[in-house]
C-alpha positions in Angstrom: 29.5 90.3 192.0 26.4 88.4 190.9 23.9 90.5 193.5 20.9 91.2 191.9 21.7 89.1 188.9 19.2 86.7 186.8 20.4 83.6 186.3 18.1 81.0 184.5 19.5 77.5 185.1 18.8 74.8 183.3 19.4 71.3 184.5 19.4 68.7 181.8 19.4 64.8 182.6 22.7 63.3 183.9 24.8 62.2 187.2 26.4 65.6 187.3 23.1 66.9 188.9 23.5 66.3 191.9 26.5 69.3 191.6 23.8 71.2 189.9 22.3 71.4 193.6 25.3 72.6 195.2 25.9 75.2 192.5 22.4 76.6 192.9 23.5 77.2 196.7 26.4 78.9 195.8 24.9 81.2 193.6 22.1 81.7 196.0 25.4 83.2 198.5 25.8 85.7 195.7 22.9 87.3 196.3 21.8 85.6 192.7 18.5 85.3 191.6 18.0 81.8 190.1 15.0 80.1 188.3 15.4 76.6 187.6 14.3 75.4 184.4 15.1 71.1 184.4 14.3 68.7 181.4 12.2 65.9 182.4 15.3 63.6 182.4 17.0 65.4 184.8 14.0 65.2 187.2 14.9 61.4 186.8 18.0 62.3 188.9 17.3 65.0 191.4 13.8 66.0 192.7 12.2 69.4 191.6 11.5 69.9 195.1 15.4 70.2 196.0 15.9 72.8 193.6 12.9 75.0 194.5 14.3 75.0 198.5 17.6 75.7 197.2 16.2 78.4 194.7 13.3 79.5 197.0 11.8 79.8 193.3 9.2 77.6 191.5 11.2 75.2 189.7 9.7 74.9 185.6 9.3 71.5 184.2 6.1 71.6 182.2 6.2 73.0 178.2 2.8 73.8 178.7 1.8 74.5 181.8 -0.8 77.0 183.3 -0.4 80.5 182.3 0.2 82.3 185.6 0.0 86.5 186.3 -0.9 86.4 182.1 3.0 85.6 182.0 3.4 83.0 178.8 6.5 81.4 180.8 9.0 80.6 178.2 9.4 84.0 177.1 9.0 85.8 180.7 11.9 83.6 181.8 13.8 84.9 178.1 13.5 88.3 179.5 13.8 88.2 182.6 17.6 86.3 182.0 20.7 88.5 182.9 22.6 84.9 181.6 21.0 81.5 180.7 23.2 79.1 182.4 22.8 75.3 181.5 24.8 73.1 183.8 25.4 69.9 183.6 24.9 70.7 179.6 24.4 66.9 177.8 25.1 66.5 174.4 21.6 65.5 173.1 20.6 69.5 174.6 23.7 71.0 172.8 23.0 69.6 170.0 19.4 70.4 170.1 20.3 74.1 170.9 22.7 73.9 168.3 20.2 72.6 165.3 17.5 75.3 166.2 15.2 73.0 168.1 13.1 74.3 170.8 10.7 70.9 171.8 10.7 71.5 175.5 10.8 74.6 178.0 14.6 75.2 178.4 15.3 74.6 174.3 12.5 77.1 173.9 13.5 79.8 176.8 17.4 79.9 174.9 15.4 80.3 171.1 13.6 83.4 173.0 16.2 84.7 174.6 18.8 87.4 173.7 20.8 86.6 177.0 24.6 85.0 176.9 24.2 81.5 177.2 27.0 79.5 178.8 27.2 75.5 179.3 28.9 73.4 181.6 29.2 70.6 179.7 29.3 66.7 181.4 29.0 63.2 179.4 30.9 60.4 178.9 34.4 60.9 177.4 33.5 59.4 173.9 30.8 61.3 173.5 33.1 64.5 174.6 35.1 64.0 171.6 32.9 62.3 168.9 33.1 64.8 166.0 29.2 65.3 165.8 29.5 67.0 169.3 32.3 69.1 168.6 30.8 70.2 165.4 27.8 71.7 167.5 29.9 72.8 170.1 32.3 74.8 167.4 29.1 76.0 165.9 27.3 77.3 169.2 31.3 78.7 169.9 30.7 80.7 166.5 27.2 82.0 167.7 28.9 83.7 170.7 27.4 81.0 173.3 30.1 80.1 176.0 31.6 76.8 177.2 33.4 76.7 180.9 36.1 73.6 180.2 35.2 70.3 181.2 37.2 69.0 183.7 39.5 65.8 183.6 39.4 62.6 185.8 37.4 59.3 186.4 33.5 59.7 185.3 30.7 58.0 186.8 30.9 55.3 184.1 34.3 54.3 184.5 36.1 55.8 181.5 38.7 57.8 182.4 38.9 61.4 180.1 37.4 64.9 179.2 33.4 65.3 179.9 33.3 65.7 183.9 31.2 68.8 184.9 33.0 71.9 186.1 33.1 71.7 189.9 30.5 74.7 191.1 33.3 76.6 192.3 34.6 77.0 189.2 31.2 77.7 187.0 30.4 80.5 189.8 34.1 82.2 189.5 33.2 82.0 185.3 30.0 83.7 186.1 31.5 86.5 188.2 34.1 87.1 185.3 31.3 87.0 182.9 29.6 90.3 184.7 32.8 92.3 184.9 33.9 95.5 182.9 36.6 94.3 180.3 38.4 97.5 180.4 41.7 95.7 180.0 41.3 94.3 176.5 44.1 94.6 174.0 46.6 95.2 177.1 49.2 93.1 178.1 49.7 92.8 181.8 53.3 90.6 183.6 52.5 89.9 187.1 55.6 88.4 189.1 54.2 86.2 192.3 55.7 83.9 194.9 59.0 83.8 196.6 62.5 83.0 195.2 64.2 80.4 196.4 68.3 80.2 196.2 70.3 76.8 196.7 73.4 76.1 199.4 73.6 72.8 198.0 71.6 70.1 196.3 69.7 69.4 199.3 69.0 73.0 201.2 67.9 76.5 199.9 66.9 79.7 201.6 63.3 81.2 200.5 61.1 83.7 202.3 57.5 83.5 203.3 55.8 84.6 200.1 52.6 82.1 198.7 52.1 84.3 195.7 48.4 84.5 196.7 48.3 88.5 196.1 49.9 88.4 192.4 47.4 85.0 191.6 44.6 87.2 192.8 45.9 89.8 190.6 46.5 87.5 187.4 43.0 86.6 188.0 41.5 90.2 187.7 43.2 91.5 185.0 41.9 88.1 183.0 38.6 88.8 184.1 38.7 92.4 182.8 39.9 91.0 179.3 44.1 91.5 179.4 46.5 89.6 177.7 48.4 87.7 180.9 51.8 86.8 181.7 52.7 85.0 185.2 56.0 85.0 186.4 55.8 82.7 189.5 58.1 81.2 191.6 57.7 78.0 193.5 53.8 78.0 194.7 51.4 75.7 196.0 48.7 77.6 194.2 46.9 76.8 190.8 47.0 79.8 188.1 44.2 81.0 186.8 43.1 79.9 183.9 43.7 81.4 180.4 47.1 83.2 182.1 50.7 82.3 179.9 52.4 80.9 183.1 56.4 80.6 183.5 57.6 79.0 186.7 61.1 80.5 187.8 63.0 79.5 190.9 65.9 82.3 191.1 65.4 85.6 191.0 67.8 85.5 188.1 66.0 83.6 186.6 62.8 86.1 187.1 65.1 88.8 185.9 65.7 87.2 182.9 61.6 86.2 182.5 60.8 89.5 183.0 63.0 90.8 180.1 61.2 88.6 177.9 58.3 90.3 177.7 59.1 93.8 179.3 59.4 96.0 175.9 55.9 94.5 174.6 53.6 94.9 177.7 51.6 97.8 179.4 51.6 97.2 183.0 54.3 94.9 184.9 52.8 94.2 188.3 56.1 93.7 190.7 54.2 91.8 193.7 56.7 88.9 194.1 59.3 88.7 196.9 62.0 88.2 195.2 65.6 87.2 197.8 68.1 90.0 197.4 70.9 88.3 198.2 72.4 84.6 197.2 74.8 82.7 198.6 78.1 83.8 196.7 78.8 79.5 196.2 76.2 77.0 195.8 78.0 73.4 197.2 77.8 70.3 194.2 77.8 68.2 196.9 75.5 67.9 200.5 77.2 69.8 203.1 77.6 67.6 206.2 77.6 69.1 209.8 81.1 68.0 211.9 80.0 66.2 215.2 82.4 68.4 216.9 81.2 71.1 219.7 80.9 74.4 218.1 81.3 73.6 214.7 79.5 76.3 212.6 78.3 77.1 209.0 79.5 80.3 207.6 77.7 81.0 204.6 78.7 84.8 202.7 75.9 86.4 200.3 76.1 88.6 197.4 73.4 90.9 195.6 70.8 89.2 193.4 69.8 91.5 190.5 67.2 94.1 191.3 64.5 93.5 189.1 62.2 96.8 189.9 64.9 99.2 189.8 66.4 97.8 186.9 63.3 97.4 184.7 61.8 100.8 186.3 64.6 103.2 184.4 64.1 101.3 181.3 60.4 102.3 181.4 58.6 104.0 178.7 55.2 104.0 178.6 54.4 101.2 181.0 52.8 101.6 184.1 54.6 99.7 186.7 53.6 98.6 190.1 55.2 97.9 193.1 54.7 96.1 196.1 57.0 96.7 199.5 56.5 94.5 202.5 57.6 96.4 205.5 57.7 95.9 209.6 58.7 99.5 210.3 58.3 102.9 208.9 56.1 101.4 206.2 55.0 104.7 204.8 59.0 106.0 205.1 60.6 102.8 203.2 57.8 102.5 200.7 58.1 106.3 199.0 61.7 105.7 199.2 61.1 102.1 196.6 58.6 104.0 194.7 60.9 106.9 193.9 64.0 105.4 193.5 62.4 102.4 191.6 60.4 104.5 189.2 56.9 102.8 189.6 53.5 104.9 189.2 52.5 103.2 192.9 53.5 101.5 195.1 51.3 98.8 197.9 52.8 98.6 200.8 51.9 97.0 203.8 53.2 96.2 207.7 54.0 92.0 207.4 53.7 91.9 211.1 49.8 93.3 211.7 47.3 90.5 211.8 45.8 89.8 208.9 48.3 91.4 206.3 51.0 90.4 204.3 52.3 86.5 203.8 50.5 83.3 203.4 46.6 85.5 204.7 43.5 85.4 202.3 43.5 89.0 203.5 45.7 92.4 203.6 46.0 95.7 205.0 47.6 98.2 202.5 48.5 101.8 202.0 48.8 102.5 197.9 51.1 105.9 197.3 51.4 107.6 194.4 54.6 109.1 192.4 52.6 112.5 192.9 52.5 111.7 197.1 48.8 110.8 197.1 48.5 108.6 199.8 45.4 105.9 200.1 45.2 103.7 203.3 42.8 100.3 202.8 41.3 98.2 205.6 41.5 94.6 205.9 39.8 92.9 203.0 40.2 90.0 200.9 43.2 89.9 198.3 40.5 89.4 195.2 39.2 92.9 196.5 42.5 94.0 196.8 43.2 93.1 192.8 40.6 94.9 191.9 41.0 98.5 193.7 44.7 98.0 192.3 43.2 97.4 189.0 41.2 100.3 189.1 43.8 102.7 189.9 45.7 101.5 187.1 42.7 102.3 184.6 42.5 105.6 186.1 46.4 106.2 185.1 45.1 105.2 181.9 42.3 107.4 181.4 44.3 110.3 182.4 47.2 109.4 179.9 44.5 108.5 177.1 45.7 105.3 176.6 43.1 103.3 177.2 
């Protein structure tokens, strides 16, 4: 996503740094190019030299330096920016940036520059919310300059707050978003993720082997192409991404009922969760306890949960409504079977027991179909690359409908 992209950094003085480093390497994976642009109290903290072998770039310190290749270097770094990138971001910079001063290199590249501009910003937790700073901030907001959201926690002074750095992880998946088409603006997209679970008794439940990683992955392309997001998860061990409207369910009544919420209003309802069919037909108030007699069994009898695709497929009216269908045999069979009888646009399926694919992987291994029998098998990849083929099909309904 960020091959062949510019990225000026600039480092400004503070502990954070040393992440600074580690996000230069990450970007550097990308396929990034990155020039390093660091005040002179952030070369107080980290050595020039570390960025330039993480970079492989000449690292710019100096104001006024020697001209080089008749280059004046301020505003060949301005143009040369895809995105100016300042991480950590201090306060005394911001509000430099902020008040129109340019009185070193980095101050003066962002003047020159007609590039985005986004800060990670990092300082103590006071400083985070004196007024002064979010005045600046608010008026940098208003300028169309970005902020990624500080994080949380215990900073290297001791005060406990907002102000800590973004972890690079996190500034590089910002980036990435930052670069991508935002063909989804103005549309409201529910995503349902994650198993069901159903309760025997206040102790016990049955569940299936669904992590929700394909509809997170999901949730987090359609942000990054600029939709409105709503996440219906059941129970997950993951963290959803941010900026999504989130509403934890554990029953799949009770995604049923979530889904009706906001069904009329939206454009796309993604159905990738793995909802239980069936429930047992009594939940027990109280533990069941096993007898210690030979042979003694537990007889349990199940009735039909709600089916939420079918159901919410014939009410459809102009949505576009995906499905998922998790198979072990005659994949291709059982998954034109959903997608007609459920009334979705396409359907992903996929065979659960091939290596790689289905429950609890990184990865998958699908086939999308078509309600007009177009039939699109995918290799193993990654579930973020997944998302975004899914994505792009759905635009492509779009297009040919004119609603986009």
């Amino acid at each position: 996503m960020l091959k062949g992209k510019n990225i000026v950094l600039g480092v400004t003085g503070g502990i954070a740094v040393y992440k600074a480093a580690d996000l230069v390497s990450k970007l550097v994976k990308q396929h990034a190019n990155v020039e390093v642009i660091m005040t002179e109290a952030a070369t107080k903290f980290v050595s020039p030299l570390t960025f330039q072998t993480m970079s492989v770039n000449k690292v710019h310190t100096e104001m006024f330096g020697l001209v080089s290749h008749f280059d004046v270097e301020h505003i060949s770094l301005a143009q040369k920016a895809d995105v100016i990138l300042i991480a950590p971001a201090t306060a005394n910079t911001i509000g430099k940036i902020a008040c129109g001063i340019a009185d070193n290199l980095l101050t003066t590249v962002v003047m020159a520059s007609h590039a985005k501009i986004i800060y990670a910003p990092a300082m103590n937790t006071n400083m985070y919310n004196n007024p002064i700073f979010q005045e600046n901030m608010n008026k940098l907001k208003q300028l169309g300059h970005e902020f990624i959201k500080t994080g949380v926690g215990r900073l290297a002074c001791g005060d406990y707050g907002a102000g800590k750095m973004a972890e690079p992880s996190e500034i590089v998946d910002y980036l990435i978003s930052s670069f991508v088409r935002k063909d989804f603006l103005g549309k409201k997209v529910v995503i349902t993720a994650g198993p069901t679970i159903e309760p025997i008794d206040p102790v016990r439940y049955i569940t299936n082997h669904s992590s929700g990683k394909m509809g997170y992955s999901l949730a987090k392309e359609a942000l990054d192409r600029g939709a409105e997001v709503i996440l219906i998860t059941g129970p997950t061990s993951l963290t959803p991404p941010e900026g999504a409207e989130v509403v934890k369910v554990n029953t799949t009544q009770e995604m049923f009922d979530a889904v009706g919420v906001y069904f009329d209003d939206c454009d796309i309802l993604i159905k990738s969760a793995a909802p239980l069919d069936y429930k047992p037909d009594k939940v027990s108030p109280i533990k069941i306890k096993k007898n210690d007699e030979e042979g003694d069994n537990l007889d349990l009898k199940f009735v039909r949960n709600p089916d939420i695709a079918a159901h919410y497929g014939k009410l459809k009216k102009d949505q576009i409504i995906v499905g998922f269908a998790a198979e072990t045999n005659n994949v291709e069979e059982f998954a034109t079977g959903k997608l007609k009888k459920k009334n979705f646009d396409f359907i992903v399926a996929n065979d659960v027991t091939e290596p790689g694919a289905g429950f609890k992987n990184d990865t998958n291994i699908a086939t999308i179909i078509d309600n007009h029998g177009n039939l699109d098998k995918h290799p193993l990849m990654g579930k973020k690359h997944l998302a975004k083929i899914i994505f792009d099909k759905i635009y492509d309904i779009m297009d040919t409908r004119g609603a986009r």
